[in-house]
C-alpha positions in Angstrom: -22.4 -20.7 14.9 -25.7 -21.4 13.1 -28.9 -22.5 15.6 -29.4 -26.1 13.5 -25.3 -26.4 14.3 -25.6 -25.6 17.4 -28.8 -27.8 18.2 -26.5 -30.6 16.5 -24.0 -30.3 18.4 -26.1 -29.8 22.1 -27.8 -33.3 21.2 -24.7 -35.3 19.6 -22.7 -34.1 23.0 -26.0 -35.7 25.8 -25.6 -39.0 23.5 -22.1 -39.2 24.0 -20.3 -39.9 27.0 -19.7 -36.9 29.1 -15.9 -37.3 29.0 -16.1 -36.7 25.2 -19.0 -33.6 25.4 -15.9 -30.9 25.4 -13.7 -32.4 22.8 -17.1 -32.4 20.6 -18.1 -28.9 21.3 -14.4 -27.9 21.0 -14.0 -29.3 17.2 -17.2 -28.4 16.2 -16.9 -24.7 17.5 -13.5 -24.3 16.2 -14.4 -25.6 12.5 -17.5 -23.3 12.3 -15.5 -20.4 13.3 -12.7 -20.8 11.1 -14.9 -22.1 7.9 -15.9 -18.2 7.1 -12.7 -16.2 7.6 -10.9 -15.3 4.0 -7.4 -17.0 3.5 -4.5 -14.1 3.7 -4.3 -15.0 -0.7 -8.0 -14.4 -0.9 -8.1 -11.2 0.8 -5.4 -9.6 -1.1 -7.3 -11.0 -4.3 -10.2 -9.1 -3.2 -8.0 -5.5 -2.9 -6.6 -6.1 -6.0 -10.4 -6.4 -7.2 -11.4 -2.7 -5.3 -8.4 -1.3 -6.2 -7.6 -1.7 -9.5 -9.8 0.6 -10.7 -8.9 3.3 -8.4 -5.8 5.0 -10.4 -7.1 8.5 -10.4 -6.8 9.9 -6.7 -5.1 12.5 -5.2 -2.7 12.0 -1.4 -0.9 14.2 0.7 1.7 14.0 3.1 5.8 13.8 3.5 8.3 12.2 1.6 11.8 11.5 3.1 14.9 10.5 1.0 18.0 8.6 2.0 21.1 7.6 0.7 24.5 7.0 1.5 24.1 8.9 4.6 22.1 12.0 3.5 18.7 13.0 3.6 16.3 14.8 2.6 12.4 15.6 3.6 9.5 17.5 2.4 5.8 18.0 1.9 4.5 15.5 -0.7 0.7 16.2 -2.7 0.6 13.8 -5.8 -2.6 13.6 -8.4 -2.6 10.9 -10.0 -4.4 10.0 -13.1 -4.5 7.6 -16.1 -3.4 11.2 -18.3 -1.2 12.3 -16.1 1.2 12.0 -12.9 1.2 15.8 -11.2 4.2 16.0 -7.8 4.8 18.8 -5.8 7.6 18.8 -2.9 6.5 21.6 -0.7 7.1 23.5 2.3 6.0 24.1 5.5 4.2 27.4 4.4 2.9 25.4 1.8 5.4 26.7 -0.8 6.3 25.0 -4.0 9.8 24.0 -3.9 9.6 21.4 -7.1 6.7 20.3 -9.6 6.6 17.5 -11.6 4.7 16.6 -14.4 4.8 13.2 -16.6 2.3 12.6 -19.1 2.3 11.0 -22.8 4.5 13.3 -24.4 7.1 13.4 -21.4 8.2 14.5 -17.8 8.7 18.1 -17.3 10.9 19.4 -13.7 10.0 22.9 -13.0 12.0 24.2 -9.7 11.1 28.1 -9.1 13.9 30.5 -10.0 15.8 27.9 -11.4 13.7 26.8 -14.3 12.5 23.7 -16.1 14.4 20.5 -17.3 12.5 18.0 -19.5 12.8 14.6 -20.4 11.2 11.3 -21.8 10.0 10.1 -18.7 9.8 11.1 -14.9 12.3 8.3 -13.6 15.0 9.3 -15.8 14.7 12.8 -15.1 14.9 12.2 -11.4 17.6 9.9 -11.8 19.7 12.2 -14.0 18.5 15.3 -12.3 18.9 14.8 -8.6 20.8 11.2 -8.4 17.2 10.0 -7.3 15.8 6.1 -8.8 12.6 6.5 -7.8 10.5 4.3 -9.5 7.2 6.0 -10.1 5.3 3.4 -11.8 5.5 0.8 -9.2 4.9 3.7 -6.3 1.5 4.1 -7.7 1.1 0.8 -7.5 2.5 0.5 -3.5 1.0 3.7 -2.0 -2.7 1.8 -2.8 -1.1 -1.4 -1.1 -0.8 -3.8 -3.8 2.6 -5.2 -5.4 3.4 -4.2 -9.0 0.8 -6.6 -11.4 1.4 -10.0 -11.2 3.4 -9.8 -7.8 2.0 -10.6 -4.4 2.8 -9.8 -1.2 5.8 -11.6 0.7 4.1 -11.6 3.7 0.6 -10.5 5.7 0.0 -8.7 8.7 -2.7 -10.4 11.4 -5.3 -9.0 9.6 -4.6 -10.2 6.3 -3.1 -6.7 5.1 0.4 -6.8 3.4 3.1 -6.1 5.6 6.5 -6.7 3.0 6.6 -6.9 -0.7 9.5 -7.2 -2.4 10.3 -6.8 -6.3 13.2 -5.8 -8.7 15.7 -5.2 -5.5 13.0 -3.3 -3.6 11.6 -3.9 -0.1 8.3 -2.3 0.7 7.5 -2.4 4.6 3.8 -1.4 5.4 4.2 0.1 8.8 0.4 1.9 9.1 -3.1 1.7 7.5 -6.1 3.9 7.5 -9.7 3.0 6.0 -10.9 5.6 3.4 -14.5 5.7 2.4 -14.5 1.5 3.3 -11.0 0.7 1.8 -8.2 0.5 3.5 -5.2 2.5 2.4 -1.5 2.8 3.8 -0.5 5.6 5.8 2.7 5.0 6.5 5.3 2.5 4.0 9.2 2.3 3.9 10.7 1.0 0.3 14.6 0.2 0.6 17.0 -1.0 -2.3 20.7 -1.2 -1.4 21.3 2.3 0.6 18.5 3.8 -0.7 15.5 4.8 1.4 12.1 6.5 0.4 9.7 6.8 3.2 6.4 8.0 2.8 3.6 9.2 5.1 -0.1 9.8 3.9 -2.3 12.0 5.8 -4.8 12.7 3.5 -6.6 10.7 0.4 -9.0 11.7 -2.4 -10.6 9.8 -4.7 
């Protein structure tokens, strides 16, 4: 609360009969502390703002796959830029058990001693590779914390982060949060569609 508030307030309550001084002191303190903090809409307009910008960065951490039952885990680094979408599914050594590639002219799979497959794009090559719909283009959007352009988040967490989107049959659940260099970036989200789960934790982000 401001000191010319404040001052208003002090004198406005000895004028007034001292059975009203605390209902004064209680409205005024509860509408200048509430005047100043962003609405939930507001804040997420602001991310979109910082974030929008930021589509060449570089994470790492796991992925996990499930469906109908099965599952399937491994080391995740992905670079990310506006050229070009670079995955590799690694081990705990650190070895390269899958890399893929999309850029302009396509999506290349290359799995060591088993060789490459191509195709027009990296969804469809997941999809038709491994059984995987996976889609990439809105990921890049969720691992930053926003929903795919013009969504917005179903619902907030307390501190005005988003907790659920939901788009084209997907369910994104943000279940952690780290700040980076002042922004505030997921560490841990869960995207379901029918019996299909992707789960992704993010130790480590550059950009």
């Amino acid at each position: 609360m401001t000191t010319n508030l404040f001052l208003q307030t002090f004198f406005a309550a000895k004028a007034a009969p001292t059975k009203n001084i605390v209902a004064v002191l209680v409205v005024v303190l509860l509408s200048a502390c509430t005047t100043h903090i962003p609405t939930q809409r507001s804040h997420y307009n602001d991310r979109v703002t910082q974030l929008s910008t930021l589509t060449q960065f570089a994470l790492e951490g796991r992925i996990g796959l499930k469906q109908n039952g099965k599952g399937f885990a491994s080391g995740v680094n992905w670079q990310n830029s506006e050229q070009q979408k670079r995955f590799e599914l690694t081990g705990p050594l650190g070895g390269v058990h899958a890399r893929l590639t999309e850029d302009k002219d396509g999506a290349l799979l290359d799995i060591p001693d088993q060789g490459s497959v191509m195709s027009m794009d990296a969804e469809s090559l997941l999809r038709d590779h491994f059984g995987w719909d996976i889609p990439i283009n809105s990921l890049r959007f969720w691992v930053r914390g926003l929903a795919t352009p013009p969504l917005q988040p179903l619902r907030f967490d307390e501190h005005g982060l988003p907790a659920t989107i939901v788009e084209d049959g997907w369910q994104i659940n943000y279940q952690g949060w780290q700040e980076i260099n002042g922004l505030w970036l997921p560490s841990i989200l869960e995207a379901r569609r029918d019996n299909f789960v992707i789960k992704l934790s993010i130790h480590d982000w550059q950009f």
